[in-house]
N, C-alpha and C positions, 0 to 999 in steps of 0.2 A: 300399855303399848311399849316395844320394844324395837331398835333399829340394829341391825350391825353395822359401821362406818368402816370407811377404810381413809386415812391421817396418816399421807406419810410414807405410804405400800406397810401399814400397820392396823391388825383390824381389832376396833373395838367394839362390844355389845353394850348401849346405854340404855337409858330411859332419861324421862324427865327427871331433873332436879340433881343427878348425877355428878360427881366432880369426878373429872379424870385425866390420868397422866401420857400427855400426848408427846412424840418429839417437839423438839426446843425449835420454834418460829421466833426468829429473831425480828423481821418484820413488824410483830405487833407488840401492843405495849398493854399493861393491865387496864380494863375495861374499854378493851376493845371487841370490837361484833366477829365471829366468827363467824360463815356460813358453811355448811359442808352438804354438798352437792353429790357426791359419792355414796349411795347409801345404797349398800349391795344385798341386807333383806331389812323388812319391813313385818312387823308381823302384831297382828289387836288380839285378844284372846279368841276369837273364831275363827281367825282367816292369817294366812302367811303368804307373803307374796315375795318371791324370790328374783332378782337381775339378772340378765347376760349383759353383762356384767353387774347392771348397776340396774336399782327402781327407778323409771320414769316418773319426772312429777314431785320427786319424794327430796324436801332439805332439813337439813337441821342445823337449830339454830343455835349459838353457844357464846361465851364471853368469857374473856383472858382474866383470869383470876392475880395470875402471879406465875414467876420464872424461877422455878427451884433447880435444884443439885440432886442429885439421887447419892444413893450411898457407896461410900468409899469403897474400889475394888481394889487389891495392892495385886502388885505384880511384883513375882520374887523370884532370881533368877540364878543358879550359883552352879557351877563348875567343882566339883572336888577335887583336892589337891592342889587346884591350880590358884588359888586365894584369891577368887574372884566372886565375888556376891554384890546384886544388884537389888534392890528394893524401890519401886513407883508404885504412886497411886495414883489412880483415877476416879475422878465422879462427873456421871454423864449430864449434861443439862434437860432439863424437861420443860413445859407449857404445861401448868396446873389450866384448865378450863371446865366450866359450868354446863350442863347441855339445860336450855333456856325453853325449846319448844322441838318437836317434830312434826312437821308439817307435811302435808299429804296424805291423799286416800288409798286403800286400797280397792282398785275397781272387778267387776266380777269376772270381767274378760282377762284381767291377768292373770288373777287367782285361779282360775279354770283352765288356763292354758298350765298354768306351775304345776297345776296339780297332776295334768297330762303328762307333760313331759316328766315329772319324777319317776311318774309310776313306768313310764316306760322303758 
């Protein structure tokens, strides 16, 4: 079983057991519960149930690992002739977290209406 989330206006595709790099919540602190209520498809190996916008019913559940750095991006900036050269870097912050469970079914009145409207 597979979910696509959306962290952030950021979309990821998990499973259980997963660790992944979400924007930096300064909010929470390592081993803390995440829930994410946003889960815009859902899909078991027979059936796919897709949201306007979002699945009804559908969470998942997850825990703050640790708050990393991502890797150094330099920014270089230089003007010829005029002896002007500028060198920064940056590194972005990230939310390392766990996905712990996905919770929710998928029912056949969804699935049958998803599968309507696709095809249409």
């Amino acid at each position: 079983m597979y979910a696509i989330i959306d962290v952030a206006d950021k979309q990821f595709k998990v499973r259980e057991g997963d660790d992944i790099f979400v924007p930096y919540h300064s909010d929470l602190t390592p081993d803390d519960t995440l829930t994410i209520d946003r889960v815009l498809l859902l899909s078991d190996d027979e059936s796919v149930a897709v949201g306007t916008p979002t699945v009804d019913g559908v969470t998942v559940e997850s825990t703050v690992l640790e708050h990393v750095k991502g890797d150094k991006v330099l920014v270089f900036k230089k003007k010829r002739r005029k002896r002007y050269k500028v060198k920064r870097g940056h590194r972005q912050q990230f939310t390392k977290i766990r996905i712990d469970s996905i919770s929710g079914e998928i029912s056949a009145e969804a699935e049958v209406e998803e599968v309507e409207e696709a095809s249409a």
